[in-house]
GUDRENMI-970951 format. One line per 3 residues: their letters; for each residue x, y, z of N, C-alpha, C. Coordinates in Angstrom, 3 decimals, decimal comma. Example, Ala and Ser with C-alpha at 12.3 -4.5 7.8 and 13.67 -1.06 7.14 Angstrom:
<pts>
AS = 13,190 -5,690 7,800 12,300 -4,500 7,800 13,200 -3,300 7,800 | 12,850 -2,250 7,080 13,670 -1,060 7,140 12,900 0,030 7,870
</pts>
This chain:
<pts>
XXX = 35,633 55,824 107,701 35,363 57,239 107,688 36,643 58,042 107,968 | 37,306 57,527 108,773 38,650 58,764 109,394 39,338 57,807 107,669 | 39,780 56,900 107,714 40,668 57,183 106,462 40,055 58,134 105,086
XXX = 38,898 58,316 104,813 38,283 58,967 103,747 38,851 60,562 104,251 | 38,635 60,646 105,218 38,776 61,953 106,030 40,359 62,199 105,897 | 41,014 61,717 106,222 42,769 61,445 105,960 43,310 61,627 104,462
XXX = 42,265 61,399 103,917 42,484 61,543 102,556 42,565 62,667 101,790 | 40,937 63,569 102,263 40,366 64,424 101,940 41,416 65,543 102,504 | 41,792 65,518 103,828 42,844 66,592 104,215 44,240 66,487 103,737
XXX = 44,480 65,383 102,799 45,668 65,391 102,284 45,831 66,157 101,004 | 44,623 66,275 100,417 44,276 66,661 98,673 44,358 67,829 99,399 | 43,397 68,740 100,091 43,307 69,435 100,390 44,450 70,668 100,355
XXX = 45,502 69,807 101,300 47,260 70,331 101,618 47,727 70,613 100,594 | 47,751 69,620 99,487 48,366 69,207 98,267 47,687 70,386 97,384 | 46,431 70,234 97,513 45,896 71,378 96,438 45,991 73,087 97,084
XXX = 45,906 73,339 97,758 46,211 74,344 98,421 47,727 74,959 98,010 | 48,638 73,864 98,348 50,110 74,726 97,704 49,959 74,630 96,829 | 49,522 73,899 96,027 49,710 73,841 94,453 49,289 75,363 94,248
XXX = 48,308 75,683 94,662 47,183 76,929 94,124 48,232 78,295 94,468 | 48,810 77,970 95,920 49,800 78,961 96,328 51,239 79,360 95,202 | 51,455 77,785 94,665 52,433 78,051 93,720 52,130 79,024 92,584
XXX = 51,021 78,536 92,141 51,062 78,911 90,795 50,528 80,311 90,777 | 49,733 80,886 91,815 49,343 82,470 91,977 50,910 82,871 92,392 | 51,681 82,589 93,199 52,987 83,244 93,070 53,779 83,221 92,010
XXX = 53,637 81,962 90,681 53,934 82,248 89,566 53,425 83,063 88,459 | 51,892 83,576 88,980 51,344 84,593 87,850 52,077 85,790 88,300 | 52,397 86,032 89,917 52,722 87,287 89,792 53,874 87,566 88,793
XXX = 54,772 86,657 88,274 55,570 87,092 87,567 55,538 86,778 86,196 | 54,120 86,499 85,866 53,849 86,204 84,327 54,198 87,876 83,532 | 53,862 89,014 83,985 54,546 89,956 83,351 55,709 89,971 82,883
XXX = 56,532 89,512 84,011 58,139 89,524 83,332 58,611 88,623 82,473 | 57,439 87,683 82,599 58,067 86,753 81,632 57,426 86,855 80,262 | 56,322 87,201 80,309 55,896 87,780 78,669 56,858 89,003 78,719
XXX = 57,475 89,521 78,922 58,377 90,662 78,207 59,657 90,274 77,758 | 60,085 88,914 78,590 61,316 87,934 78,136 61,341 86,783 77,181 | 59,712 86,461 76,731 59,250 85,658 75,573 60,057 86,217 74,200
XXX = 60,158 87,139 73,997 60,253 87,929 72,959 62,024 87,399 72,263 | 62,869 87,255 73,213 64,061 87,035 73,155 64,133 85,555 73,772 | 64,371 84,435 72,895 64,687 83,116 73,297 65,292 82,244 74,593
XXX = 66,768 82,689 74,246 67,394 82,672 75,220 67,024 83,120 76,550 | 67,106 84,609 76,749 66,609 85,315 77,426 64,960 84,576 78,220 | 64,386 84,303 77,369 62,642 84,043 77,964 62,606 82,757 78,712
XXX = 63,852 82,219 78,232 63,784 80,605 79,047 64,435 80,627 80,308 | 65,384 81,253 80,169 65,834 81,473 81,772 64,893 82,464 82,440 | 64,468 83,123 82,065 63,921 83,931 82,830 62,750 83,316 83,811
XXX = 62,044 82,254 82,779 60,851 81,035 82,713 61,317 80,468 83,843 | 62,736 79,891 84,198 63,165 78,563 84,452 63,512 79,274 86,270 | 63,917 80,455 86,178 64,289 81,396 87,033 62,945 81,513 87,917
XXX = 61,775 82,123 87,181 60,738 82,911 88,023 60,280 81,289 88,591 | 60,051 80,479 87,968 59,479 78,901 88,250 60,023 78,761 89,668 | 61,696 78,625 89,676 62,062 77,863 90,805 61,667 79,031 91,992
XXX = 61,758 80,562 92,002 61,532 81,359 92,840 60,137 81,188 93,451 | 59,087 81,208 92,135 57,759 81,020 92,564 57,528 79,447 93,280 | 58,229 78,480 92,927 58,045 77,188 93,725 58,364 77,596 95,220
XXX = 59,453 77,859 95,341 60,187 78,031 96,862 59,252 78,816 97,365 | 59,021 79,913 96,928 58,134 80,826 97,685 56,507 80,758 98,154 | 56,289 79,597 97,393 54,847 79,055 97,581 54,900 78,034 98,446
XXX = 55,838 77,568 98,312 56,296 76,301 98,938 56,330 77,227 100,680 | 57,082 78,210 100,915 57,093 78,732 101,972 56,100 79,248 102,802 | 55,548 80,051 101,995 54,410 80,657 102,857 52,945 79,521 102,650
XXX = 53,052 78,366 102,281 52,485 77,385 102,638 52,429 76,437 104,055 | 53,669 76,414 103,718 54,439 76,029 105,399 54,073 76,482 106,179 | 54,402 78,015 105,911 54,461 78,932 106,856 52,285 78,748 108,048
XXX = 51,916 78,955 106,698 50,473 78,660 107,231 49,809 77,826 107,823 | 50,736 76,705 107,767 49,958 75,113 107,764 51,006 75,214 109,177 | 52,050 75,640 109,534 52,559 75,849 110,976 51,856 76,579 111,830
XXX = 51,572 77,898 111,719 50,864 78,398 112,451 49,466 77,759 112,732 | 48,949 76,920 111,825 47,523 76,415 112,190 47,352 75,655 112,943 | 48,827 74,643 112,761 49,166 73,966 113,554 49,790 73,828 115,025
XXX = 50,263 75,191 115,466 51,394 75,503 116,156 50,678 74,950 118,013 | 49,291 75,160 117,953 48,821 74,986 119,026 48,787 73,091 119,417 | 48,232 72,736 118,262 47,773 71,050 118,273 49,420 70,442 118,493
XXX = 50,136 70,800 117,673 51,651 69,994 117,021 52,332 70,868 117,216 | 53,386 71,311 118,285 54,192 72,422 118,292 55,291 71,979 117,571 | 55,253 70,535 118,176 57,226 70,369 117,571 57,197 70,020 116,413
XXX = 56,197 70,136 115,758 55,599 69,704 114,011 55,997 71,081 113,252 | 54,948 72,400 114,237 55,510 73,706 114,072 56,452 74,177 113,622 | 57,682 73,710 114,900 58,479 74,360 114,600 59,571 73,971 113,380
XXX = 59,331 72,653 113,276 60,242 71,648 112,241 60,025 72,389 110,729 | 58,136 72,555 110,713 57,974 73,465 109,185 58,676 74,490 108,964 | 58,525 75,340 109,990 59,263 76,449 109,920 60,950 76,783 109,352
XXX = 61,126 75,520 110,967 62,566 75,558 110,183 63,365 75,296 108,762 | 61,710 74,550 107,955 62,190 73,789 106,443 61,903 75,415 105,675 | 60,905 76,159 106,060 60,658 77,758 105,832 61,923 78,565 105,851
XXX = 62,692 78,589 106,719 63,772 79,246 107,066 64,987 78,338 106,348 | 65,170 77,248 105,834 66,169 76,905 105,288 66,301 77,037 104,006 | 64,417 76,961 103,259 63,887 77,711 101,841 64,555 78,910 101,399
XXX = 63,906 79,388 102,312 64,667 81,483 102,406 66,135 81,624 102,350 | 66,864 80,819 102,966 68,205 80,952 103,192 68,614 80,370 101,857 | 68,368 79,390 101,434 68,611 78,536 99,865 68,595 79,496 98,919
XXX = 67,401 80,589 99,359 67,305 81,921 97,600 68,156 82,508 98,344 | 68,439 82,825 99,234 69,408 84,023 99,749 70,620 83,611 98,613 | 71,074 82,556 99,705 72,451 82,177 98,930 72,502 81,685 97,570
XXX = 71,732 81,542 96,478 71,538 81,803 95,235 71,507 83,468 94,779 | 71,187 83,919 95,539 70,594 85,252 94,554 72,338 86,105 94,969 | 72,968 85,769 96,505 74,442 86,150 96,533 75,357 85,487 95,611
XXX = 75,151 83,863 95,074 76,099 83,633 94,014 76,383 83,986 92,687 | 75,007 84,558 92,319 75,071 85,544 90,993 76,093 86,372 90,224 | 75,682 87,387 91,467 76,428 88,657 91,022 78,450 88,095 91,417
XXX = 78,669 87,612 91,851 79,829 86,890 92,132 80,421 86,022 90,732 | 79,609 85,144 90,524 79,920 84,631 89,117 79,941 85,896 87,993 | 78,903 86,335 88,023 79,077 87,335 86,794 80,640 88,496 86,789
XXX = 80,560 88,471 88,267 81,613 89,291 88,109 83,547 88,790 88,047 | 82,824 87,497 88,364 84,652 86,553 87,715 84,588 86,557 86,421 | 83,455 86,379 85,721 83,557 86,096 84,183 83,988 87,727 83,583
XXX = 83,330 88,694 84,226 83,957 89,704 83,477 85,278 90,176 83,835 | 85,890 89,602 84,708 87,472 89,915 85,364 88,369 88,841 84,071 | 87,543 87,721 84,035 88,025 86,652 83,081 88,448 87,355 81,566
XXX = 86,717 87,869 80,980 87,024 88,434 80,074 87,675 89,911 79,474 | 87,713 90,558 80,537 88,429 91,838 80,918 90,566 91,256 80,544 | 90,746 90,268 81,398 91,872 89,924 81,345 92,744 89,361 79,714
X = 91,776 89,003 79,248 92,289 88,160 77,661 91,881 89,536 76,793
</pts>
């Protein structure tokens, strides 16, 4: 019985973020039907909103399954969290390397 039970709360976990992912990926099904239109353009955009909507589902999954936890498993708690806070920091420092690259390439092409 407890392993059936072990089981059942594992699908559970598993299906739960999944569900978290992919509603954080509809929110950006708008932008990406407006980037379908242009090839190039629609696949990154695709490939872009994907990894944002993963991380971010991925987070406030954590985030939930810590707090539920925070009383039973503190030092379980705080470990999610901290994988929460290293998520966040990962898009940070992606979304700062951007505009940085873009702007060597146009110093690049500015120069020739």
């Amino acid at each position: 019985m407890t392993k059936t039970n072990n089981k059942t709360k594992w699908l559970f976990r598993i299906v739960g973020t999944l569900v978290v992912i992919i509603g954080t990926g509809s929110l950006f099904a708008p932008l990406q039907s407006l980037t379908n239109k242009i090839p190039v353009l629609g696949s990154i955009v695709n490939t872009g909103t994907g990894l944002i909507s993963t991380v971010l589902g991925l987070a406030v999954s954590l985030v939930v399954i810590a707090i539920a936890w925070f009383r039973y498993r503190p030092i379980l708690s705080i470990v999610l969290l901290a994988i929460v806070i290293g998520l966040l920091v990962f898009l940070k420092l992606n979304k700062k390397d951007q505009p940085k690259k873009i702007e060597n390439q146009e110093i690049k092409t500015n120069e020739n």
